[in-house]
N, C-alpha and C positions, 0 to 999 in steps of 0.2 A: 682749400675747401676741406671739411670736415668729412668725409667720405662716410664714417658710421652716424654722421644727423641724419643720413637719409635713410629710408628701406634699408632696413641690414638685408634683406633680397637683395634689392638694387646693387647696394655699394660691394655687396662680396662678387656679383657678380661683373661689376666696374674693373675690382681688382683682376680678379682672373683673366680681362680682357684684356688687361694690360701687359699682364702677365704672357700672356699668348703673343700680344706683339712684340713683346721682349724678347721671346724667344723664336721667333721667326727673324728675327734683325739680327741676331747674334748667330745663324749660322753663316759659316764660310762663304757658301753662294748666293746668300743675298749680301751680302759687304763687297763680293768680288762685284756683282753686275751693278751695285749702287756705285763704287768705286770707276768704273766702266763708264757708267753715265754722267756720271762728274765731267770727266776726262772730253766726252763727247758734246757734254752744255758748255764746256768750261766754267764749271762752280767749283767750288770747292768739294770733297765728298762728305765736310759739315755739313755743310749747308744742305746736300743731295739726300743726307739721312735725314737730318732732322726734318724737309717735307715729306719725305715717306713715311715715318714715323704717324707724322699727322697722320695721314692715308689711310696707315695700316689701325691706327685709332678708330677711323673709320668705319673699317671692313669688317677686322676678326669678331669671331663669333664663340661663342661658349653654347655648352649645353648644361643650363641648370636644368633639373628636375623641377622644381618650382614652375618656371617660366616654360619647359613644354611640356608639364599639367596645362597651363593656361591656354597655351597653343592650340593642346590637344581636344580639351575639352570644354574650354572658353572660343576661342577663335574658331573652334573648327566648326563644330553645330550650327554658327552663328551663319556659316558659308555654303554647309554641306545638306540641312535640314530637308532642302526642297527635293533630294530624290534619295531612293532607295539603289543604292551601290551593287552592281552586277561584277564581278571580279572573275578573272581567270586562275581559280587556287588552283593548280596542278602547276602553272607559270612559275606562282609565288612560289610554291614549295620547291620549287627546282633552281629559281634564283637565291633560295634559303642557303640551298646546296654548294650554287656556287660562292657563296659569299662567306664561305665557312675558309677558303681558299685564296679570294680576290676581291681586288674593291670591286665595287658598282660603280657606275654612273648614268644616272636615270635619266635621259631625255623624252620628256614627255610633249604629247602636242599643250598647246595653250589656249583653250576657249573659254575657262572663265576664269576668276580670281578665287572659286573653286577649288580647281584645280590640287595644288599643293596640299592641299589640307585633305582631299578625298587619299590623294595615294600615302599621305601620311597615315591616316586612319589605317587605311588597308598594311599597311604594312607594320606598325603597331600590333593589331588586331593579329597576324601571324608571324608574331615574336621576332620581327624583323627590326638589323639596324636603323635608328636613325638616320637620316641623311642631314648631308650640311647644303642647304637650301638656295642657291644663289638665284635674287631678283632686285629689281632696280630700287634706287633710295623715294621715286615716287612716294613707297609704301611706307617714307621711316616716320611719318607722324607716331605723336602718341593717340593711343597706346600700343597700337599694331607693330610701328616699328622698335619699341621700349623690347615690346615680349618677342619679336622673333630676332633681336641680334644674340636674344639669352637663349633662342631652344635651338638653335643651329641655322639660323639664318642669314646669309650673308649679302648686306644691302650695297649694291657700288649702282655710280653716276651711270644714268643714262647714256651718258656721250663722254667720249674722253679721248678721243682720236688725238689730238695735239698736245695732251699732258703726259707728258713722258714720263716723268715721276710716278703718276698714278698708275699708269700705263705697269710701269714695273712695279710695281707695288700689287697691282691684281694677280699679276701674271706669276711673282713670286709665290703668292700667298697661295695661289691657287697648287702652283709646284708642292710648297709644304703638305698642303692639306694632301695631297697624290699620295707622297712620301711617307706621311703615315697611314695611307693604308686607308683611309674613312672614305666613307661613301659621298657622293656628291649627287644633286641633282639641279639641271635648268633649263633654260624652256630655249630651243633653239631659233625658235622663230623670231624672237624680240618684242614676244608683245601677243596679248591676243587674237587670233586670226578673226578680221570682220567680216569673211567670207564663209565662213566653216570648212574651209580644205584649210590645205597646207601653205604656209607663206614659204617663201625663200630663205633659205636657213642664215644668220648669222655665223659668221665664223671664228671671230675674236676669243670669246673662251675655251675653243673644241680647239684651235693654236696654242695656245695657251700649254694646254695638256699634251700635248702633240711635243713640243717644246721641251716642255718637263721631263716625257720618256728619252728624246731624242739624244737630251744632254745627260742623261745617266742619274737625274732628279729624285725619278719616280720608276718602279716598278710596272707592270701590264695592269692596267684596266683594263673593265668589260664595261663597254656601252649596253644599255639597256633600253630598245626603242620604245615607247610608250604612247598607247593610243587613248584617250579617254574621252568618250563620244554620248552625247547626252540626250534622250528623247524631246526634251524642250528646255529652256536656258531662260529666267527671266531677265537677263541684261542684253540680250541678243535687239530687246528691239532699241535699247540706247547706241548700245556697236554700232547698229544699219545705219542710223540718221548719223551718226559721226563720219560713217563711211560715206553719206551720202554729202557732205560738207557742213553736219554742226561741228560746233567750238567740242571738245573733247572737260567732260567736269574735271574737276580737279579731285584728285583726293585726298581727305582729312577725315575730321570727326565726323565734322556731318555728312560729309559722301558716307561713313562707313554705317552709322547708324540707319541710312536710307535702305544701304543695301541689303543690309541685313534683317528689313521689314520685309524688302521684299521675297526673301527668302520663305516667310514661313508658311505659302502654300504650295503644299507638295505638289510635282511635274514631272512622274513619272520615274525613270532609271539613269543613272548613271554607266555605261558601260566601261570596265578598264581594261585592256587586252594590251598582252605584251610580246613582243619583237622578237627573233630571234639574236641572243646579245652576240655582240661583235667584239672581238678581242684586239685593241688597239694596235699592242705593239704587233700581232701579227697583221694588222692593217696595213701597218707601215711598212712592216718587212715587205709584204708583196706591191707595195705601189713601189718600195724601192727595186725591187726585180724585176716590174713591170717599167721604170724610168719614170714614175708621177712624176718627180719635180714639182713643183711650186702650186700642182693642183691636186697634190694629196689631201690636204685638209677638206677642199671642195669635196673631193670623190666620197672620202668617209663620212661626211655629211650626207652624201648624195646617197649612200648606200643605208644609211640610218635612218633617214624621212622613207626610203624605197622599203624599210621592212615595216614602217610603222603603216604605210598605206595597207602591207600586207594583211596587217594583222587588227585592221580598221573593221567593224562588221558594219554588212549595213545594217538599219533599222528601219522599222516599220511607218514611224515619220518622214523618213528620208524618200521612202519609194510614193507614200502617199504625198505630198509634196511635190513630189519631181512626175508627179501625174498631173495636179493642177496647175503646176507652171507651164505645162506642154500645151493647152489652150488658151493662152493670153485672158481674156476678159469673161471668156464662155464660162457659163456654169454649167456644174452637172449633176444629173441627178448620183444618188448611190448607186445604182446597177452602173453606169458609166463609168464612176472613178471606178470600182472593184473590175470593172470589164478592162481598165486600161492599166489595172497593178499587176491584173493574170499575167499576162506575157513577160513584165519583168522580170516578177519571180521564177517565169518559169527560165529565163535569160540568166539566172543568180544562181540556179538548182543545175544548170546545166555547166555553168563554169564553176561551179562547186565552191560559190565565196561564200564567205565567214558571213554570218547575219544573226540577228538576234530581236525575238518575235515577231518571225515572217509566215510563221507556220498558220496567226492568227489571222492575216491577209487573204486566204483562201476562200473563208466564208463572208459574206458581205457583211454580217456580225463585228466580223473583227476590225475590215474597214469603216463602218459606222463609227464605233470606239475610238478610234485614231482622230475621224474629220470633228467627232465631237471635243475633243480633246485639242485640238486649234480653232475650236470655235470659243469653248472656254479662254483660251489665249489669247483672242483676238486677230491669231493669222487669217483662218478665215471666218466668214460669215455664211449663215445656212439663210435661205429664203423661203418660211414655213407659207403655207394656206393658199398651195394653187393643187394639182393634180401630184404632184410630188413634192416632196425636200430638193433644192438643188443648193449647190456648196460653189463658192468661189473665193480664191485669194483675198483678203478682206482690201478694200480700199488703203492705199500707202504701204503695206505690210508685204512687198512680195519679194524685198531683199530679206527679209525677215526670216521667210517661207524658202527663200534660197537658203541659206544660212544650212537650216536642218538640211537642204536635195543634197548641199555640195557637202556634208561629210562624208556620202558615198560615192561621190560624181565621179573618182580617181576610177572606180572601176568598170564604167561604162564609158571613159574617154577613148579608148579604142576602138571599138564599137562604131561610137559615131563620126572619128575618123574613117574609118572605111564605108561608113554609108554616104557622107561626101564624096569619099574617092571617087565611088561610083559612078557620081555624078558627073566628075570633070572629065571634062574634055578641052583642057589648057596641053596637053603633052600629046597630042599626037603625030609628032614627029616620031616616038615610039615604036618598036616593031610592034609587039601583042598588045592585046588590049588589058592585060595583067599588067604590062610592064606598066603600060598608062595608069591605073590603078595604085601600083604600089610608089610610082614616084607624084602619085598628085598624094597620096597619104606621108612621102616626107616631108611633102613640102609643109604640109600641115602642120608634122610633128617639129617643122624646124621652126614654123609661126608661132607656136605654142610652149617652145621648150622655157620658156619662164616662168609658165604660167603652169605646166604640170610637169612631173619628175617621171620621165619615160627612161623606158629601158635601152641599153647601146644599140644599134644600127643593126645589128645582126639580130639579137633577140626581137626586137620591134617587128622587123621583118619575120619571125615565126609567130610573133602573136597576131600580126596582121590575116597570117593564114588559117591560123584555132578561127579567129573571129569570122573568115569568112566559108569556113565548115560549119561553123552553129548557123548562119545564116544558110545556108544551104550545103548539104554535105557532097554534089556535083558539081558545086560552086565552077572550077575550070572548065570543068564542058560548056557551062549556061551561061557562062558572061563574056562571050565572045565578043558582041556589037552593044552598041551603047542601048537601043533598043532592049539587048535582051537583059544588060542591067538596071536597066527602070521597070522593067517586070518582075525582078527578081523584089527589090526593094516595094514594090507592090506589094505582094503578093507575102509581106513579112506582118505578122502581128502587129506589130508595131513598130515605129522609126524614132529615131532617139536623139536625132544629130543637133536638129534643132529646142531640144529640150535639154541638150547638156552643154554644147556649145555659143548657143546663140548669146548668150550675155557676157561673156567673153570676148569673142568678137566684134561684135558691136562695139566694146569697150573699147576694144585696140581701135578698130575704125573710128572711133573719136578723137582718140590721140595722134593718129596719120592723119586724119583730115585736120586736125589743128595744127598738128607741127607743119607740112605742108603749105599754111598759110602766113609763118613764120617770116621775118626777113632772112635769107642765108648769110649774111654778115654778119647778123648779132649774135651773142651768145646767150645759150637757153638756160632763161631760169626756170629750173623743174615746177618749184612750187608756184610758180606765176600760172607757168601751162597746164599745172593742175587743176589750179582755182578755171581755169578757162575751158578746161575741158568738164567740171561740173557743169559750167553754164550750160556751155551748149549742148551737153547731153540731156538736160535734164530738158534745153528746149527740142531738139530732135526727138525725144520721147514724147512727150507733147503734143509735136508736129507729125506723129505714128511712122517718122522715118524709118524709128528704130522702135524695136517692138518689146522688149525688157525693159523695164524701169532699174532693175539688179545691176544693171551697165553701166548705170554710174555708180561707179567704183572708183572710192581715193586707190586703194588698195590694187586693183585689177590695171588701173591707170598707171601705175607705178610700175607695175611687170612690162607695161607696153613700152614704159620708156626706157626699161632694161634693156628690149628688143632690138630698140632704134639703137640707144649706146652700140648692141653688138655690131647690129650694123654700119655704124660707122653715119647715124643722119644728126648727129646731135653737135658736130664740131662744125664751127662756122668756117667759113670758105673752104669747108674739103670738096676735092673734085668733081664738078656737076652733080652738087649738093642739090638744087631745085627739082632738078630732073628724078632722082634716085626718089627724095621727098613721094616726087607727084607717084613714082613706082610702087612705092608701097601703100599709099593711098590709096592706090586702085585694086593694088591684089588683097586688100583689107575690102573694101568696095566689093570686090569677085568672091570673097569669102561668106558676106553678109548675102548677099545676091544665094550663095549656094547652099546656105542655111535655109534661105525663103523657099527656096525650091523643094528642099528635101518638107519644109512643112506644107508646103503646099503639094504635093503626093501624100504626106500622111492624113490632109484633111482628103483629099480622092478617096483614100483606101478607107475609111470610116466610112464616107459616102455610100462607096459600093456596098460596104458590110452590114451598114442601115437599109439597105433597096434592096439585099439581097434575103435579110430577114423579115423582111414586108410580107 
């Protein structure tokens, strides 16, 4: 092929890619590990190079000037149009700083296809390195994938667990690119979150780099957690139904020209806040003096999503939201939702988290703004021409409405663990009624550890006690008898357990009551039990079994069957399999049960609140 008939763009930038794989193949360490993997397929190391080769034809990425112009200002507008960008410049200018020093490596969350192109712009915008972009070849249509293998984009297969060839070939490339020092960024979740929290992180590329320091490849990166949180999303309502069980569209041209229609009415802010970065090798040093072993990569992942929570703010959508999901089907007027967003805020001001225009929730002004603003969306619907305006989740849209609660949900999961706690009375074999307390809030946190990213046993244990000082600062004197903890939880502005927890739960309790009715000989196919646990939850909701529709969840169903893996229900004929089965069934069962309860005291305490201002 004639290389200059085509775009002398294109083809100078064809050569240079070549050129990059050539010389990634000719150092000593990738010929020693191709050489290695030969030995271990038994191929020859011809034959082992020349498929990586291909591979690496693949992957590498160049940065023409040409092609991220196009990036920058072709692709990105095309993505970035519908919100105005809220950034944390004092962040930027200090990662400027370090980067004068060390690479970066930007792990940001993933909620929309956004994404990349906002923190691109932002960093551009303050004369910041490019980064070299790793996401999946989904995106290598043209033209999207033509222009980002040229501005530093680097596209590999969705799946590659059994290609070993490839497998080294990412893993190599990825080592080089360490090795000189460039910046990298990728999304560790695998995919955009359907829920708007955090998914469970991937760990194949963050190996990868772990690897590279390990064997003396690459020098110290800083991880760079990365939070980017959106007042409304217009793909959010394709996400839900996908999550809810549609087919997922494909993308190409015509996805791309769709999406980028819908981009051009503007939705508000974009928020970017950034992590405190984490310096890799000294990661490693300390899990090696701590004995990680083989759960180092977990941990550093685990401490990367823990500072991006950190540095998560909530927003004014999220708390309004997560006040209309807290009544199932009720509407309410304006004085109502702004009477049920008070106490959050003041819940937010008092643990002093990070938020961003909360200050406008104060006035009922500000909440008006907000509900009109998902009335334009279609989350919800206003019902004009009686004695008031009243607002409710719009019909079909309340994973939608989730979506916005659960970017902040991280910070009120504690919280409504202890307002549970409260409630049970499963441990009283216990001496104190604390002790009862703080082992019905493990057992939660051990229900749940898949599904949120909690802090070790011991710190848990101190957050457990802030939370029950905000709730009342006697707290140990007045929660002696069960009695005096159901007064206490009374007598609170508002309860939350069932407004953060309940769709979650629920979820898991779909997947115990269907695994459950499993035969214990056979072996579980995930995706069979999925598709099965849509069904039935979508008829349990239905049936007002289960009082979220947000519960069916692909996404939330998949943490539940993490759960089970851990515990050991998912292998056929292990040890009185049926029996263990029916146990967690039931303590899912006692969970949903203790969600209803805590909402049934919050509609008491409104009650009393309305009869008392009569």
């Amino acid at each position: 092929m004639n290389l200059m008939a085509l775009n002398p763009v294109v083809a100078a930038t064809l050569i240079m890619r070549g050129q990059v794989a050539k010389k990634v193949a000719a150092t000593e360490r990738f010929q020693t590990q191709v050489a290695t993997l030969a030995a271990q397929l038994k191929r020859s190391p011809e034959e082992v190079m020349a498929e990586a080769m291909v591979g690496l034809a693949e992957i590498v990425t160049v940065q023409s000037p040409a092609f991220a112009a196009a990036f920058d200002y072709g692709l990105g507008p095309l993505h970035t149009r519908a919100w105005t960008v809220d950034a944390d410049a004092a962040a930027l200018a200090n990662l400027k700083q370090l980067n004068e020093q060390n690479a970066l490596v930007y792990l940001p969350t993933h909620r929309s296809y956004a994404d990349p192109f906002i923190l691109s712009r932002l960093l551009r915008d303050h004369g910041m390195k490019r980064n070299h972009i790793l996401g999946g070849n989904n995106l290598g249509f043209w033209p999207l994938g033509t222009i980002v293998r040229r501005s530093g984009g680097i596209l590999i297969r969705r799946s590659f667990q059994k290609d070993e060839i490839y497998k080294l070939v990412v893993r190599e490339y990825l080592a080089w690119l360490a090795s000189q020092r460039l910046n990298l960024e990728w999304y560790m979740e695998g995919g955009r979150s359907r829920t708007g929290k955090l998914r469970p992180p991937k760990y194949g590329l963050l190996s990868y780099l772990v690897s590279a320091i390990q064997s003396g490849g690459a020098d110290d990166m800083l991880l760079v957690p990365v939070s980017t949180t959106y007042d409304q999303m217009h793909e959010v309502g394709v996400m839900a139904a996908e999550e809810a069980g549609a087919p997922k569209a494909q993308e190409n041209l015509l996805w791309l020209a769709g999406y980028a229609r819908t981009q051009q009415r503007r939705i508000g802010k974009a928020y970017v806040r950034f992590g405190e970065p984490l310096s890799l090798r000294e990661a490693l040093e300390r899990a090696d003096h701590e004995g990680g072993g083989k759960w180092t990569v977990a941990k550093i992942a685990f401490e990367v999503f823990q500072r991006i929570n950190e540095c998560t703010p909530v927003t004014a959508p999220a708390l309004v939201t997560f006040a209309l999901l807290g009544v199932h089907e009720r509407a309410l007027t304006l004085s109502e939702v702004h009477d049920q967003v008070q106490p959050l805020l003041d819940y937010a001001q008092a643990r002093q988290l990070p938020g961003c225009g909360l200050e406008t929730l104060r006035e009922p002004e500000g909440v008006e703004d907000i509900l009109h603003a998902l009335v334009r969306a279609g989350v919800v619907s206003g019902h004009e021409g009686g004695t008031a305006t009243v607002y409710k989740i719009e019909h079909g849209q309340h994973s939608v409405a989730a979506f916005y609660r659960n970017s902040a949900i991280h910070w009120f999961v504690n919280r409504a663990i202890l307002e549970l706690a409260l409630l049970d009375d499963t441990h009283d074999d216990l001496a104190g009624p604390l002790e009862r307390a703080w082992a019905a809030a493990f057992a939660l946190r051990d229900l749940l550890k898949f599904e949120f990213f909690f802090s070790d046993k011991a710190t848990f244990r101190e957050e457990q006690k802030a939370e029950s000082r905000i709730i009342d600062p006697k707290f140990r004197q007045r929660a002696a008898t069960a009695k005096d903890r159901r007064e206490i939880l009374l007598k609170l502005p508002v309860l939350i357990a069932h407004r953060v927890l309940a769709p979650f739960i629920e979820a898991y309790f779909i997947v115990a009551d269907r695994l459950a009715a499993q035969p214990v000989d056979a072996k579980i196919d995930k995706k069979a039990l999925t598709e099965e646990c849509l069904r039935v939850g979508r008829q349990y909701v239905l049936q007002q079994r289960l009082g979220n529709p947000e519960c069916v969840s692909r996404e939330v169903f998949g943490n539940a069957l993490s759960l089970a893996a851990n515990r050991d229900l998912l292998t056929p004929g292990a040890p009185d399999l049926a029996q263990r089965r029916q146990a967690f069934a039931d303590e899912l069962a006692a969970a949903v049960q203790g969600v209803a309860d805590i909402e049934e005291l919050d509609r008491m305490r409104r009650s009393a609140k309305a009869k008392a201002a009569r």
